[in-house]
C-alpha positions as CSV (number, residue, x, y, z in Angstrom):
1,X,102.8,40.1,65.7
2,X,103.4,37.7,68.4
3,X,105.9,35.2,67.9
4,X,103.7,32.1,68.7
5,X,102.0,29.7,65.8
6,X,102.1,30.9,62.5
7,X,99.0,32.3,60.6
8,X,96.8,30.0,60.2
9,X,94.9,31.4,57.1
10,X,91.5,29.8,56.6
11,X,90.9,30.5,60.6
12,X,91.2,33.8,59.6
13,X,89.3,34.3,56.4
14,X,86.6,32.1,58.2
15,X,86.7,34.9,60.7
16,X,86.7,37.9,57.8
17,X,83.5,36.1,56.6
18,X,81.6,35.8,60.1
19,X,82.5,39.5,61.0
20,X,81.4,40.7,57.5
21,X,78.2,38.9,58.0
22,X,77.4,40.0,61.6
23,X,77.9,43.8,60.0
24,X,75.5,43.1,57.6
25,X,73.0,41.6,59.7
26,X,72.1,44.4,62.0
27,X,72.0,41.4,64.8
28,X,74.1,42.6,68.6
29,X,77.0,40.0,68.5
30,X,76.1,38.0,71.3
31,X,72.4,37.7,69.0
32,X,74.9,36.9,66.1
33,X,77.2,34.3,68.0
34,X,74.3,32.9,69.1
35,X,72.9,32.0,65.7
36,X,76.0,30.8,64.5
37,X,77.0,28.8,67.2
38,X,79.8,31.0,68.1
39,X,81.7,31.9,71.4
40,X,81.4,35.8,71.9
41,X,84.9,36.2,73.7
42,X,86.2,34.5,70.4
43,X,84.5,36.7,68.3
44,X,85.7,40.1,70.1
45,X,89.4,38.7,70.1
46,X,89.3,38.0,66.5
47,X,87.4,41.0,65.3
48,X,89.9,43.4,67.5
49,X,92.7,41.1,65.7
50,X,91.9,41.7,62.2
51,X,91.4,45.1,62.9
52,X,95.4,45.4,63.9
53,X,96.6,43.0,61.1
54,X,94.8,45.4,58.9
55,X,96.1,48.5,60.1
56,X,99.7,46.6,60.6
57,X,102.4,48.1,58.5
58,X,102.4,46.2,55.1
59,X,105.2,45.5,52.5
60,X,106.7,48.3,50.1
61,X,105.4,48.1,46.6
62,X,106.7,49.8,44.2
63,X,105.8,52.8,42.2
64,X,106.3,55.3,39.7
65,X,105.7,58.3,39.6
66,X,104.6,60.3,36.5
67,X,104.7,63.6,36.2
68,X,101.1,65.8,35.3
69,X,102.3,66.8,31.9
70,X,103.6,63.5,31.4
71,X,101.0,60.6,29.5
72,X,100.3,57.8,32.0
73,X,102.5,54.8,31.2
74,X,100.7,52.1,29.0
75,X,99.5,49.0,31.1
76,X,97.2,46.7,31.8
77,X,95.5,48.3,35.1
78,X,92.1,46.8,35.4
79,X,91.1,49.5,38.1
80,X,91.4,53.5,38.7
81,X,91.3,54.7,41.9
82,X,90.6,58.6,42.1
83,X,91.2,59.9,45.8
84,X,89.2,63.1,47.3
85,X,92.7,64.7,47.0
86,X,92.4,64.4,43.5
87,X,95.3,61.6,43.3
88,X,94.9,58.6,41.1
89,X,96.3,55.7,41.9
90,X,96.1,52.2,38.8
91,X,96.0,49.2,40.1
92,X,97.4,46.3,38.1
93,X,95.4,43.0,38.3
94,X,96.1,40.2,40.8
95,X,96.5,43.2,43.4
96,X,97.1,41.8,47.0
97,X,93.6,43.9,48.9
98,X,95.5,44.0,52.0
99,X,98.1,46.1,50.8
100,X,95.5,48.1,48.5
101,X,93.5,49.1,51.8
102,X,96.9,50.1,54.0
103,X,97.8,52.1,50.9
104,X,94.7,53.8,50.4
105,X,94.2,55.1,54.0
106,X,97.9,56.1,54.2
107,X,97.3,58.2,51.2
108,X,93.8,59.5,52.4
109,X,95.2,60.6,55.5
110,X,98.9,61.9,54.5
111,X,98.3,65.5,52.7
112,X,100.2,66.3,49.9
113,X,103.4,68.0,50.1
């Protein structure tokens, strides 16, 4: 990350939100920007941006790991995430998504040992 203004967070969620949209809408981009009032260059820059913050190393969370013969510790995971590997992975609520969708294709692409 460049070491220029900080974050500014509501730029980039606006941004999520635009480039969400434009996949849904089957539009090109420049059809999109130009419905939306929106400068193409911008919208490249930021889409290419997002998709490196996303893929950006995230922060260590920590785990545990329970054995197969072992029952699954009692909690208060409002989601189960079974991966094609078989894996499950419980996700507690007030996950941050971010971090979710770094760990998820870390563990999609790592095979197991």
């Amino acid at each position: 990350m460049s070491q220029g203004k900080p974050r500014d967070a509501r730029k980039e969620q606006r941004w999520r939100r635009w480039i969400r949209q434009w996949q849904k809408s089957g539009l090109s981009v420049q059809a999109f920007c130009s419905q939306h009032d929106l400068i193409p260059s911008n919208f490249y820059f930021w889409r290419r941006e997002i998709i490196q913050r996303d893929a950006a190393p995230g922060t260590f969370v920590a785990v545990q790991v329970v054995g197969e013969d072992e029952p699954p510790p009692a909690s208060t995971s409002a989601l189960e995430i079974v991966l094609a590997s078989g894996r499950s992975l419980r996700v507690a609520p007030g996950f941050d998504p971010v971090t979710l969708r770094q760990l998820l294709a870390v563990l999609e692409e790592v095979p197991s040992c």
